[in-house]
N, C-alpha and C positions, 0 to 999 in steps of 0.2 A: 504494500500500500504506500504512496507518493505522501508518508506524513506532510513533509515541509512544505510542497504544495497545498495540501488539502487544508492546512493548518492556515496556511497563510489565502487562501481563496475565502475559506469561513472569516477569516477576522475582516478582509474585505470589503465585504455582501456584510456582514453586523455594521461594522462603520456606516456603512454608506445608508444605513435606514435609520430615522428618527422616532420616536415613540409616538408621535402624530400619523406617522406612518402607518403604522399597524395600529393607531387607536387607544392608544395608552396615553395617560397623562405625563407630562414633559418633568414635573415636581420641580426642587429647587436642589439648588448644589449638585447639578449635573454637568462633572468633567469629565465623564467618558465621550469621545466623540461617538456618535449613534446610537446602536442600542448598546444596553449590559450584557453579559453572555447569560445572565443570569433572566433575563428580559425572553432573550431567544428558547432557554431553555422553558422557562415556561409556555410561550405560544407554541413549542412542541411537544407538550405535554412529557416532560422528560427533565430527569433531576440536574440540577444546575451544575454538581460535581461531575457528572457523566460528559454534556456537555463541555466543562469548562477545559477536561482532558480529553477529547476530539478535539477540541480546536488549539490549545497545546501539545500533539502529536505526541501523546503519552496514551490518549483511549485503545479499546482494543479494535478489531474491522466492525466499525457499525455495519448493521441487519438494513436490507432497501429498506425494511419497514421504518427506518429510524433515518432514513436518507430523508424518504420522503415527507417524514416530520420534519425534520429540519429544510428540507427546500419551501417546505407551505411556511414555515416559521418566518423565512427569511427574502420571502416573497418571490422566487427565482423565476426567472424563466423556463420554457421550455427546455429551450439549448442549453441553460447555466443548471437547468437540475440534471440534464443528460449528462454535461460535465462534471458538474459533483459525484454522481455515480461510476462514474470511469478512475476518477482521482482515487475512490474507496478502493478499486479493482475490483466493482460488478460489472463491468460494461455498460454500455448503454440500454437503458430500460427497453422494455418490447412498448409498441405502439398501442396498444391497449392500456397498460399501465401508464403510457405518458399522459392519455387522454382523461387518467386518476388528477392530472395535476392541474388545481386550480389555480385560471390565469391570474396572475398578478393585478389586474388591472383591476379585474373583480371582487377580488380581497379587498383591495383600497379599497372602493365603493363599499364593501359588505363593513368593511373596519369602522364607517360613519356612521352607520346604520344598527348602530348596536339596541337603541332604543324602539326598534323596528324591526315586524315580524317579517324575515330576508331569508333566503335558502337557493346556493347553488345545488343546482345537480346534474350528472354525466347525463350521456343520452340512453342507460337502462333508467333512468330515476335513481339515482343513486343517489345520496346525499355527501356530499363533498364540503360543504361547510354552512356554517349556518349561525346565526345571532343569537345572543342568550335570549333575546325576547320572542325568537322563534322557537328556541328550546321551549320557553314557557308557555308559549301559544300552542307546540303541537307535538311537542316531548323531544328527547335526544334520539338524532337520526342517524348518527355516526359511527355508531357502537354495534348495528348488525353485521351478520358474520354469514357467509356463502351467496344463495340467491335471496336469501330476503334481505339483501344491501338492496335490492331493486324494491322499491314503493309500487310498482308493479305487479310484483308477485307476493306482496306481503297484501296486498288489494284485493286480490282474488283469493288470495285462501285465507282470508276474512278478517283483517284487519286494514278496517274503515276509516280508524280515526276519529277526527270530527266534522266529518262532513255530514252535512245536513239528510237525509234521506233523500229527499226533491235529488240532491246533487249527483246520486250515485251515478244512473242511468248515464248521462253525458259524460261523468267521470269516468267511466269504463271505458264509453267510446273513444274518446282521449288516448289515454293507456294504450290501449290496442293498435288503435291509429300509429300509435308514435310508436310502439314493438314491429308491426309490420314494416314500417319503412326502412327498423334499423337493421332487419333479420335480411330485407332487400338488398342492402347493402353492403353486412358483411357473410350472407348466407349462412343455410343450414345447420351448419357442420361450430357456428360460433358458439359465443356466452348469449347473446341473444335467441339464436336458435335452439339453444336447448332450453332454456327458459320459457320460450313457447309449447316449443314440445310437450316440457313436464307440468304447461297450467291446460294446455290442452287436453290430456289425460286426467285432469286433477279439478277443475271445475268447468263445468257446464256453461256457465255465463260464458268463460272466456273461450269454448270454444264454439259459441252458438255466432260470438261476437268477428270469432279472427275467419270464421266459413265465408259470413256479409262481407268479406275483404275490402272492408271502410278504408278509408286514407282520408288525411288531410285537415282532420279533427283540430279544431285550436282551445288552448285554455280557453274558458269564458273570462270576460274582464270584470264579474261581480261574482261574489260566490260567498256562500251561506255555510257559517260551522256553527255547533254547538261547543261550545268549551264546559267543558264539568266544572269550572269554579267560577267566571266570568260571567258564563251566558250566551246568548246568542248574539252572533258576531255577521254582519254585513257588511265585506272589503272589497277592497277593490283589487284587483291581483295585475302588478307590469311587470310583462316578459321583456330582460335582454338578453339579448344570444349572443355568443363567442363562435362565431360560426369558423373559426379554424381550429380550436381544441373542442367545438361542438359541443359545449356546455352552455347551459343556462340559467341563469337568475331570476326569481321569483321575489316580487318586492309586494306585500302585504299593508295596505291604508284603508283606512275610515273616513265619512267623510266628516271634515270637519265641523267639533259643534253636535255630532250625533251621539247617539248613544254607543254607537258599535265604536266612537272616537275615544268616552271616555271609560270604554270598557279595555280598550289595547292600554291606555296610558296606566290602567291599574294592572293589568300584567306588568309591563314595564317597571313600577314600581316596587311592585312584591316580586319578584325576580321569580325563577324558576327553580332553585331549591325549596323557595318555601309554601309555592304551590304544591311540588312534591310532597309534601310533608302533610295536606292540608287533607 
């Protein structure tokens, strides 16, 4: 492994970002130029000691899984996260797993937006990062493991969430719509394709729905949940797309002055642990 490199690329890329950057407050008596490593280490969820020897070329060969915390951490690019993987001596990621890596540009935007229910996701529905007020509006999405990382397939074998009943119907359609296009284009034989496969076999709506070979289905730009602590919620939902990593961001608003307005600003407040708790 290229310690002296890798060491000196990391303290780099920490320098060169500010705490405004990623959405942390600036405080006072700050002489480190950028971020702390201790800063880093926490936006990748990963202890400060661990960190602070990877980037002093004492750590042992970090796991992709710890690469790509630390590129989301450190807001890399595409090319600059392929590079940090080469530097560890995994080579460059497979194109499926770069397409895991959420654009930089979208982070900024998502890092503002803390007080706001926000949610990238790949093009299975994945969830790839997401607001604490979006945790609190519709739980931690981050944390599944195989095909139920896809909101897709956790959909169809029956976890609905909080949408409204009215919503389901079109919601399916949606889903399907946007699994068909992506199964078109990377065929049969993919993670898409098998995920159809096994909801095919697995529930009926979804294969009464992918036979209709719909296409073309779009988020609606109003949409109705029930929240189990808040209430009933009427938002308004803007789609941006990153159409060359093919991810999209999901920005969640009320109008203002409404009820559904000041029913997000009390999520916001009481944050998402302590709704957990409630």
């Amino acid at each position: 492994m290229e310690y002296g490199e890798l060491s000196d690329f990391l303290r780099k890329r920490r320098e060169a970002l500010q705490p405004e950057d990623v959405g942390m407050p600036r405080g006072r008596r700050r002489r480190t130029p950028g971020l702390r490593r201790e800063e880093v280490a926490s936006l990748a969820s990963m202890s400060a000691d661990y960190y602070s020897r990877l980037e002093g070329g004492r750590g042992p060969q970090p796991s992709p899984e710890m690469l790509a915390a630390i590129a989301r951490a450190l807001r890399l690019t595409a090319d600059e996260r392929d590079y940090l993987f080469v530097l560890a001596q995994h080579g460059t990621p497979p194109r499926v797993t770069r397409l895991d890596h959420v654009n930089p540009g979208l982070l900024r935007i998502l890092d503002r937006l803390d007080d706001t229910p926000a949610v990238v996701l790949n093009r299975l529905h994945e969830t790839l990062a997401q607001t604490s007020a979006h945790v609190a509006f519709d739980g931690e999405q981050t944390n599944y493991e195989g095909l139920e990382r896809s909101a897709v397939y956790r959909w169809f074998t029956g976890n609905r969430g909080i949408y409204f009943e009215q919503e389901w119907d079109h919601h399916s359609r949606v889903l399907v719509s946007g699994l068909r296009a992506v199964v078109a284009a990377d065929g049969p034989k993919s993670q898409a394709g098998t995920m159809a496969r096994i909801l095919r076999e697995t529930s009926a709506e979804f294969a009464e729905l992918w036979e209709a070979h719909e296409v073309g289905h779009a988020h609606s730009r109003t949409k109705w949940f029930r929240h189990p602590v808040v209430g009933d919620l009427e938002l308004h939902c803007q789609v941006m797309e990153d159409r060359d990593q093919q991810q999209t961001l999901l920005v969640f608003t009320a109008t203002p002055g409404s009820e559904s307005a000041h029913r997000l600003e009390l999520l916001s407040v009481v944050g998402s642990q302590q709704l957990a708790e409630q």
